[in-house]
C-alpha positions as CSV (number, residue, x, y, z in Angstrom):
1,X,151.5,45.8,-18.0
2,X,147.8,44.9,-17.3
3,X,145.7,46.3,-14.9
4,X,144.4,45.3,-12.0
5,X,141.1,43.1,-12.6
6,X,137.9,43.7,-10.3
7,X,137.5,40.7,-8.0
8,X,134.8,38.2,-8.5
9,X,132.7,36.9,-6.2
10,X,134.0,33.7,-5.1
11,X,131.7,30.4,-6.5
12,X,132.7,27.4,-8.0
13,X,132.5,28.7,-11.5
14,X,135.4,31.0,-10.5
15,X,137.3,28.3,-8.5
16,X,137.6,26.7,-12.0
17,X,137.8,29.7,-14.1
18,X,141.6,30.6,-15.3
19,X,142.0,34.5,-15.6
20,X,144.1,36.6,-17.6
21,X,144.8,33.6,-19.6
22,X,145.3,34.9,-22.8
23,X,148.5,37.2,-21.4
24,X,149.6,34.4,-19.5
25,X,149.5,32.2,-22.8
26,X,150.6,35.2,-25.0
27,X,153.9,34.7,-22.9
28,X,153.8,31.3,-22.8
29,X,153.4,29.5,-26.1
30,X,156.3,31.3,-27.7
31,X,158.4,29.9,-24.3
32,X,157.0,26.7,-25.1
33,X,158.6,26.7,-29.0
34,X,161.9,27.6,-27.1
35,X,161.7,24.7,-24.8
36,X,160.6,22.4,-27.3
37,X,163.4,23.7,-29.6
38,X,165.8,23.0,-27.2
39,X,164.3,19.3,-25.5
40,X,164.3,18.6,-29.6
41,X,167.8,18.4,-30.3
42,X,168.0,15.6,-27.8
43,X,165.2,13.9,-28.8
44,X,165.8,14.2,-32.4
45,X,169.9,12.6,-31.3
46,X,167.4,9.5,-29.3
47,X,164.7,9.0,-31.6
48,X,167.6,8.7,-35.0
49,X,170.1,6.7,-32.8
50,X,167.3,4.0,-32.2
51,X,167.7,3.0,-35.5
52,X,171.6,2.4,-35.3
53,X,171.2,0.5,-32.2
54,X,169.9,-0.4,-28.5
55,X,173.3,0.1,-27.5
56,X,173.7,3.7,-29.4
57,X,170.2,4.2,-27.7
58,X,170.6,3.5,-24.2
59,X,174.2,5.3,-24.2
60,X,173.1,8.5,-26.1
61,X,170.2,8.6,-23.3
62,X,172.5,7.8,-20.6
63,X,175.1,10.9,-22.3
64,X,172.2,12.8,-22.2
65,X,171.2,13.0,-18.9
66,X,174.7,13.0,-17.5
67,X,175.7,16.0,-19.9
68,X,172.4,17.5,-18.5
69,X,173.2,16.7,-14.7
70,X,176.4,18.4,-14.9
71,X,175.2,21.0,-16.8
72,X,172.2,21.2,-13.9
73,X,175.0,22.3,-11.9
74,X,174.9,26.0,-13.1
75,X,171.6,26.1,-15.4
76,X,169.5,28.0,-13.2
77,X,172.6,30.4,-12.2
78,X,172.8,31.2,-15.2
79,X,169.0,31.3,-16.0
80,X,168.2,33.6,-12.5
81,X,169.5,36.1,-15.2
82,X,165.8,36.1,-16.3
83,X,164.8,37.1,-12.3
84,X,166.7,40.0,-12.3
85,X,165.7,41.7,-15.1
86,X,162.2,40.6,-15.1
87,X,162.1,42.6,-11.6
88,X,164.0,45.5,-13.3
89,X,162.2,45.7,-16.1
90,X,158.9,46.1,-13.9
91,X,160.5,49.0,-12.0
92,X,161.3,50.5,-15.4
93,X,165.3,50.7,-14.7
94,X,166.5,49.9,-18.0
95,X,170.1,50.7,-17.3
96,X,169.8,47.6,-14.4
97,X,168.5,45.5,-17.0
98,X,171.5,46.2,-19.4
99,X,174.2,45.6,-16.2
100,X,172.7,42.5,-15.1
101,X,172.5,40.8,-18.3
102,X,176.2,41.4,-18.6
103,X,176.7,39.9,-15.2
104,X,175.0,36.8,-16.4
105,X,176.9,36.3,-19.4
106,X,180.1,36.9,-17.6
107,X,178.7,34.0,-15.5
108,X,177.8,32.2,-18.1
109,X,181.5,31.8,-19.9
110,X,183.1,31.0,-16.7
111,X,180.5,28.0,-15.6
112,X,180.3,27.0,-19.5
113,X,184.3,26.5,-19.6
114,X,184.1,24.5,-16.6
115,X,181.4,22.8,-18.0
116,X,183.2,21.7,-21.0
117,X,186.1,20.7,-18.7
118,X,184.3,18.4,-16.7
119,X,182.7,16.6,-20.3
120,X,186.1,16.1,-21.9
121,X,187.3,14.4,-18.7
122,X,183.5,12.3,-17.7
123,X,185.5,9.2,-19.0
124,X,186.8,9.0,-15.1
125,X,183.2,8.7,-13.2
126,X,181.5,6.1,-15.7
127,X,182.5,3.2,-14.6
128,X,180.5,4.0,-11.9
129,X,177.2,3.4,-13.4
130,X,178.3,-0.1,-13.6
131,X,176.8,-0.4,-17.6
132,X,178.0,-2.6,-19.9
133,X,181.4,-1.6,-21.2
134,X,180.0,-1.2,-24.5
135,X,177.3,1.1,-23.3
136,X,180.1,3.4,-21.4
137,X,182.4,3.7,-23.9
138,X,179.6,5.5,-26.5
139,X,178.8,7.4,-23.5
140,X,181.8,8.9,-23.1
141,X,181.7,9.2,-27.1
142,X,178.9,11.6,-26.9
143,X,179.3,13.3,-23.7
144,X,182.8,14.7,-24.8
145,X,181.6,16.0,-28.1
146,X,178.0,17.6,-26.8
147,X,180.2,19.4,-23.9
148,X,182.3,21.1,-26.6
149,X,178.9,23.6,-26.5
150,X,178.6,24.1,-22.9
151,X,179.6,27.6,-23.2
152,X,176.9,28.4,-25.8
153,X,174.5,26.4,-23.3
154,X,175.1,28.7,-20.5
155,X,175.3,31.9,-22.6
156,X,171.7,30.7,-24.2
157,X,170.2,30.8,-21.1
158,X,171.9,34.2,-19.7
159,X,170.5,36.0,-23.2
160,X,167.2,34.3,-22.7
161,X,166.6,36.1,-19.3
162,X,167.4,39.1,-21.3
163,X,165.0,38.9,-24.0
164,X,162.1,37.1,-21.3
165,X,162.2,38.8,-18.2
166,X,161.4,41.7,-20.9
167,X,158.5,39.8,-22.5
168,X,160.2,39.7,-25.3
169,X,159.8,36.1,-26.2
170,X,159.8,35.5,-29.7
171,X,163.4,36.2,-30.1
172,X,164.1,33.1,-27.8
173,X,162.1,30.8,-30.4
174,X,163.2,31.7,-33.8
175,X,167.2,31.3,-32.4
176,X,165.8,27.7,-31.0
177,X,164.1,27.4,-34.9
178,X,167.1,28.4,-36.9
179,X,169.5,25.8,-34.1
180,X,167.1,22.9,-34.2
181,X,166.7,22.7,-37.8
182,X,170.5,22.9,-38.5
183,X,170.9,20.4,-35.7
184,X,168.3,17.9,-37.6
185,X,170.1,18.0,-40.9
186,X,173.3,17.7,-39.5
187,X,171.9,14.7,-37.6
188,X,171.1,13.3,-40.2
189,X,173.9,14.0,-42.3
190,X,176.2,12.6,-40.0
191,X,175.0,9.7,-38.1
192,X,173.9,7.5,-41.4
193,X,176.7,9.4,-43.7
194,X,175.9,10.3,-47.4
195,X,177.7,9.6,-50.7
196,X,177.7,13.1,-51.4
197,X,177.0,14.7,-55.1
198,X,179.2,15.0,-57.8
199,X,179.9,19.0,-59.5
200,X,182.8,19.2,-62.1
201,X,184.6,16.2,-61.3
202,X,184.5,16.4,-57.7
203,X,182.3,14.6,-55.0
204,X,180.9,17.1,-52.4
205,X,179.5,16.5,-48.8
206,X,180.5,12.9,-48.6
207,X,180.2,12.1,-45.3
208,X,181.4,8.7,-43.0
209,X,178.3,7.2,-41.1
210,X,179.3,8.9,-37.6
211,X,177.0,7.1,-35.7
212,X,176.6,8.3,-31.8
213,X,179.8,10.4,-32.3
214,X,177.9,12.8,-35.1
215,X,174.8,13.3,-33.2
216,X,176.5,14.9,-30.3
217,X,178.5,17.3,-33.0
218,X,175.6,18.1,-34.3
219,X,173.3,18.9,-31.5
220,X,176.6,21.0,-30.3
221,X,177.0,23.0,-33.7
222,X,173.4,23.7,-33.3
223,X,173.5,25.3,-30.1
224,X,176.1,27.2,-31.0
225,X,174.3,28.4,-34.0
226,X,171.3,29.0,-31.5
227,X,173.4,31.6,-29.0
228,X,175.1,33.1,-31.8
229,X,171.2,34.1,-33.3
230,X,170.2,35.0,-29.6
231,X,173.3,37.6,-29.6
232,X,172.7,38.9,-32.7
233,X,169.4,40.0,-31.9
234,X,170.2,41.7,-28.8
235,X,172.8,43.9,-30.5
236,X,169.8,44.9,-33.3
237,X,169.6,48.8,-33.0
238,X,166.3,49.1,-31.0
239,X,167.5,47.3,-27.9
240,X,171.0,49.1,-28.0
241,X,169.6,52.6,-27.7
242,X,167.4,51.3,-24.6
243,X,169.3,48.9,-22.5
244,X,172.9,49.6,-23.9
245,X,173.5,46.4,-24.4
246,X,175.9,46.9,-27.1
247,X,178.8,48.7,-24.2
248,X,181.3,46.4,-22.4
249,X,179.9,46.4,-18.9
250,X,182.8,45.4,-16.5
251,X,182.3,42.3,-14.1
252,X,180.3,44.1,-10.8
253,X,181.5,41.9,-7.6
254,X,178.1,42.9,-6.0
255,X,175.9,42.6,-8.7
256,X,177.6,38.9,-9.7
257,X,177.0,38.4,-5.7
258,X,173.6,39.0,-6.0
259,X,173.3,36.7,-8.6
260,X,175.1,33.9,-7.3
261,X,173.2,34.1,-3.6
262,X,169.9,33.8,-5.3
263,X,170.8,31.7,-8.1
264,X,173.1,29.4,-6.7
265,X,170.2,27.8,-4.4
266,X,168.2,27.4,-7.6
267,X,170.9,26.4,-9.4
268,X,171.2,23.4,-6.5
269,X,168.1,22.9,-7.0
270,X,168.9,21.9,-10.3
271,X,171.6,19.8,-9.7
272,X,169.4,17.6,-7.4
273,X,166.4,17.2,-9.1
274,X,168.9,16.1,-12.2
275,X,171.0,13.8,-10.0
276,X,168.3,11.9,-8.2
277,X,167.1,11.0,-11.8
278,X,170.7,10.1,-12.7
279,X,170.8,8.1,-9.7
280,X,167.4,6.3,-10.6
281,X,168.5,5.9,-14.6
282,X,172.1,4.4,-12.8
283,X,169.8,2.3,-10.7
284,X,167.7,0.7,-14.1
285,X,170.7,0.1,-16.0
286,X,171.9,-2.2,-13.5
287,X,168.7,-4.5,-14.4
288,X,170.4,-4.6,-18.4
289,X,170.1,-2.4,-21.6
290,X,166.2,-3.3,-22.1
291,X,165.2,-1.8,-18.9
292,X,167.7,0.7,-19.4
293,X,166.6,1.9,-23.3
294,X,163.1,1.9,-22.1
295,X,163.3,4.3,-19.2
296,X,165.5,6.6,-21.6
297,X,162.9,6.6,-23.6
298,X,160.1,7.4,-20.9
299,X,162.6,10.2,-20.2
300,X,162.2,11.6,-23.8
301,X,158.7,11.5,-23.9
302,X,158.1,13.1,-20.6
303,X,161.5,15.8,-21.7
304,X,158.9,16.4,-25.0
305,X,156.0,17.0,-22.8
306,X,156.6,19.2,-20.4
307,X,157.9,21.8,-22.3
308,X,154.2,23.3,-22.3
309,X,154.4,23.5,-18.7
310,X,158.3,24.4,-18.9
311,X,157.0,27.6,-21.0
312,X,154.1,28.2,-18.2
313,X,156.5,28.1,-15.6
314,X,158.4,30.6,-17.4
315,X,155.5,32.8,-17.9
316,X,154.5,32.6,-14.5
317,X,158.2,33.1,-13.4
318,X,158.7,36.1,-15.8
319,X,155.4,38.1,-14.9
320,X,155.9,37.7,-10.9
321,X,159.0,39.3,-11.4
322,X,157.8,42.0,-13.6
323,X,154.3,42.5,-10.6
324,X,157.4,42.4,-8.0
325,X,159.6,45.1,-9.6
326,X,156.3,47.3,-10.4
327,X,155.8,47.1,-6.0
328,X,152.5,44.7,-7.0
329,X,153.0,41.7,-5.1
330,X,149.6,40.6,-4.4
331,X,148.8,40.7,-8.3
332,X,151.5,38.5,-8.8
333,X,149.7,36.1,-6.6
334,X,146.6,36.2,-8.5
335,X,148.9,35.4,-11.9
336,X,150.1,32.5,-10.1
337,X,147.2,30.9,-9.1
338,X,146.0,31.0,-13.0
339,X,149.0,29.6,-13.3
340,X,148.6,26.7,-11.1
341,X,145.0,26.3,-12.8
342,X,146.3,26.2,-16.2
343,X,149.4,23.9,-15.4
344,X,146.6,21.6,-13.7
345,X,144.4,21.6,-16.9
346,X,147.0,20.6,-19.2
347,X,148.4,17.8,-17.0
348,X,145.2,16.2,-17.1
349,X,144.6,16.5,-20.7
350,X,148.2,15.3,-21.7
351,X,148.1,12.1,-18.9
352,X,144.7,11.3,-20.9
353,X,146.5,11.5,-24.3
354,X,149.3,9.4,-22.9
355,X,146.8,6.9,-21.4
356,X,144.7,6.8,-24.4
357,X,148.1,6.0,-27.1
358,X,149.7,3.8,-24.3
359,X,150.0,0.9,-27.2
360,X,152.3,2.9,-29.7
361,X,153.9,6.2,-28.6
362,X,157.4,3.9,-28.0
363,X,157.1,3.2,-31.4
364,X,157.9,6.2,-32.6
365,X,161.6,5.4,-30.4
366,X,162.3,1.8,-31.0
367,X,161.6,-1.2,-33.1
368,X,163.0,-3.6,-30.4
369,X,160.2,-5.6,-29.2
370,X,161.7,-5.7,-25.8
371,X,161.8,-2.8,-25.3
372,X,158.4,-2.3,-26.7
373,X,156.7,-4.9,-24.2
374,X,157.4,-2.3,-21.5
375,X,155.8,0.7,-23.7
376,X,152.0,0.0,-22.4
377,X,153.2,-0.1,-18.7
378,X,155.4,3.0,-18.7
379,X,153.3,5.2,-20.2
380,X,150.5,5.0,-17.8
381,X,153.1,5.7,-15.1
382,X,154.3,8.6,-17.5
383,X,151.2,10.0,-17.1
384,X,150.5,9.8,-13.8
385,X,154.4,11.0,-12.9
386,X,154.0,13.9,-15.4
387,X,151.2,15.8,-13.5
388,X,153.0,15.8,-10.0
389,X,155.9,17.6,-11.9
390,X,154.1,20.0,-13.8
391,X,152.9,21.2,-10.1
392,X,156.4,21.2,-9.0
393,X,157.6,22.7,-11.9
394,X,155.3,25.6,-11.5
395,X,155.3,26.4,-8.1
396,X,159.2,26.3,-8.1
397,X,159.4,29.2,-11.4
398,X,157.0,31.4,-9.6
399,X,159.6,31.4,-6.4
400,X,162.2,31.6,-8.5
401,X,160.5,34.8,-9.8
402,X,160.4,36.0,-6.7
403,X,163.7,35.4,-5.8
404,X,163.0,32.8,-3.1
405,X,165.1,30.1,-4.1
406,X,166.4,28.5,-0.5
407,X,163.0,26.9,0.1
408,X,162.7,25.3,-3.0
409,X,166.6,24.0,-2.3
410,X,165.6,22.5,1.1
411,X,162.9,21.0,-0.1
412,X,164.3,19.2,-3.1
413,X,167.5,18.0,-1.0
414,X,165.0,16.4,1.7
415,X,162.7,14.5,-1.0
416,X,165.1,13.7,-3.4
417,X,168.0,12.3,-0.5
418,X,166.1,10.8,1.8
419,X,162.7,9.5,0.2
420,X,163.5,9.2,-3.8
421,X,166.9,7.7,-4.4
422,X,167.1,5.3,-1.3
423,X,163.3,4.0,-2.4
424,X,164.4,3.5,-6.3
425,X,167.4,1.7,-4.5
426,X,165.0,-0.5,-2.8
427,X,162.3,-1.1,-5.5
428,X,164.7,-2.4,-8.5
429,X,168.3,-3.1,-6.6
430,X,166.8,-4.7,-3.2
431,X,163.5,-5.9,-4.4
432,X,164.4,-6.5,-8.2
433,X,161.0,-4.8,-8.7
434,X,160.5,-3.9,-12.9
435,X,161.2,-0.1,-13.8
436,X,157.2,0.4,-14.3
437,X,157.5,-0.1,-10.0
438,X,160.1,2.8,-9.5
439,X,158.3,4.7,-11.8
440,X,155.5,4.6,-9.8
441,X,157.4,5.5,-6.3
442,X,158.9,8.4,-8.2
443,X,155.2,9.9,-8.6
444,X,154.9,9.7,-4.8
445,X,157.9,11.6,-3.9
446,X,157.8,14.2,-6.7
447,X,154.0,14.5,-5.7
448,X,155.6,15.7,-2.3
449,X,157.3,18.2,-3.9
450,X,154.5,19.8,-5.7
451,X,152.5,19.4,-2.3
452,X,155.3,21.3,-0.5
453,X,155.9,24.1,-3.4
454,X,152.1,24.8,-3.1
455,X,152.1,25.1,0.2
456,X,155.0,27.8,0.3
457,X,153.0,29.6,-2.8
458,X,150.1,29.9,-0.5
459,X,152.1,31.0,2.6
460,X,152.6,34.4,0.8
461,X,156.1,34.1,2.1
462,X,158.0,35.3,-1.0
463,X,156.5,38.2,-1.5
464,X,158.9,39.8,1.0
465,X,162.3,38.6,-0.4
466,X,164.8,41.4,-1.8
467,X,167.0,40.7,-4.7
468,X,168.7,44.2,-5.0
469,X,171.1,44.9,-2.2
């Protein structure tokens, strides 16, 4: 743990000045290689898939975001795993640490097998986006066979909180490593097929051209191969003398209840941030497969991006826990706020670079030149969307850190419900408006958000929320 820094005076150098940035980074950039890991294999699935089709684009995007918006459903339950033993691990109770990582991973195979449920029956609900037939029906393809790794999902993000509410967060990347560069061979492996090689007489690896239907198998045995490295390395030796992580821990009804009343408001939170975009990709498909292929693929680029501030968030998530559990809440607040400052400098930075290669970062998605006469507009709206987020983003994992999930709920509910989805409703359904439009409404209400996360940040109101009962 670091020590307490002496206070500056204040000034405008120091109002611009981030400190303890190179701890906050130390935890950070590895964070950000696990993010990016995991944003990859569906980006990797999006960017191949563009060369099969439009159609195999626009429905592996649509898959994707409605595998995602189920699985948003449980995510952060399964990731508030990471909050509990961040605040243990400050306290120095390694024996909590141990029992509450259990409790998530029981948590995790129960939501996981519901999970995988709900994708093997998602055939039922697509009709309601009103797509083309053509585009539901590969939907449905790759939704069914990416859900077949829900459980390993869930149980990624249960070991995570082991390994980062520890600080441990180089484990994390190297299982997202080994996963995404299995997933990228068996991409391409099985969506374009291969003759195979002939030994003795025999042809091996021949392989079908898949198409839609082997990037989701892919991106699933990767995952898979990603929690199975993640367990492995939390059975190593070192970590079972410590935390006992290697002994059965039976399911605790009032540890899991602990879990589940703080995590179950972030995992809502989730589920409604995912949704609303559901409802707004739902909302562009109904203008046709251009519109629809080209907001998928704004969705990529922002998924790509963020992951920075994804690994920031988690940084900042991970050591106001750790300042919680060691009974140093007003340090966590000064982490926070260098936080905030380094979030802020990146967004700028990256809504430049986006500006600034506007004219050929869809390229690198799609040849379609329809699709690519919306690149310019949607990137500037990218960039200015992207930095409202990252606030958003941030100021939600440091409450979550905290434990003070129900604001960040009730604020997400209110902005998404009543300001977000009706106005994407009335800018390309009502007014017909073009998706570079509802992009640019989507920046308003998700710079609300930011606004209102920042403003519960400042209160100093989660400093006093209790976890442990």
């Amino acid at each position: 743990m670091s020590n307490i820094s002496k206070k500056t005076k204040p000034g405008l150098r120091s109002l611009f000045t981030v400190h303890h940035g190179r701890e906050i980074m130390a935890l950070a950039t590895p964070t950000i290689l696990t993010m990016l890991s995991q944003t990859l294999m569906w980006t990797v699935d999006t960017a191949l898939l563009g060369r099969v089709s439009s159609v195999a684009l626009a429905a592996a995007g649509l898959g994707g975001m409605l595998t995602w918006a189920t699985y948003s459903l449980f995510n952060n339950l399964s990731r508030i795993t990471g909050t509990f033993v961040s605040q243990a691990h400050g306290r120095g109770d390694d024996d909590a640490v141990g029992h509450y990582t259990w409790q998530g991973i029981y948590l995790a195979l129960f939501t996981g097998s519901l999970l995988s449920v709900l994708g093997w029956y998602s055939y039922l609900v697509l009709p309601w986006t009103h797509n083309p037939l053509e585009v539901q029906g590969m939907t449905y393809t790759y939704i069914k066979w990416r859900s077949l790794s829900a459980i390993f999902t869930q149980l990624i993000f249960a070991l995570m909180g082991f390994f980062q509410g520890r600080r441990d967060v180089r484990v994390p990347m190297y299982a997202g490593i080994i996963g995404n560069v299995l997933n990228l061979v068996l991409d391409v492996w099985l969506i374009f097929g291969w003759s195979g090689f002939e030994v003795g007489g025999r042809v091996w690896l021949d392989m079908p051209a898949m198409g839609i239907k082997g990037a989701a198998i892919g991106t699933s045995i990767g995952t898979m191969v990603n929690a199975v490295a993640l367990i492995a390395w939390a059975l190593e030796p070192r970590l079972r003398d410590k935390y006992g992580i290697h002994r059965l821990r039976l399911p605790s009804l009032r540890a899991i209840g602990n879990m589940v009343r703080v995590g179950m408001p972030a995992a809502a939170e989730g589920f409604m941030d995912m949704t609303g975009f559901l409802m707004f990709t739902i909302f562009v498909g109904t203008a046709g497969t251009v519109q629809l292929a080209a907001t998928q693929i704004t969705i990529q680029l922002l998924s790509f991006s963020f992951m920075p501030l994804w690994g920031l968030t988690t940084a900042a998530s991970v050591l106001t826990g750790n300042w919680i559990g060691e009974g140093k809440p007003e340090l966590a607040a000064v982490y926070g706020r260098q936080a905030f400052k380094l979030g802020s400098y990146y967004s700028l930075l990256l809504a430049l670079v986006i500006v600034l290669g506007r004219d050929w970062i869809f390229r690198v998605f799609t040849n379609d030149p329809e699709v690519l006469l919306l690149g310019g507009g949607l990137a500037v709206a990218a960039a200015v969307f992207q930095y409202f987020d990252g606030l958003r983003m941030l100021g939600s994992g440091i409450l979550q850190g905290a434990g003070d999930t129900v604001y960040s709920m009730v604020v997400t509910m209110i902005i998404m419900w009543a300001g977000f989805i009706p106005l994407t409703y009335y800018l390309v359904v009502v007014q017909e408006g073009n998706v570079i439009t509802a992009w640019m409404g989507a920046s308003v209400c998700y710079f609300l958000m930011g606004l209102a996360m920042w403003r519960r940040f400042e209160s100093g109101k989660w400093k006093k929320v209790e976890i442990f009962r």
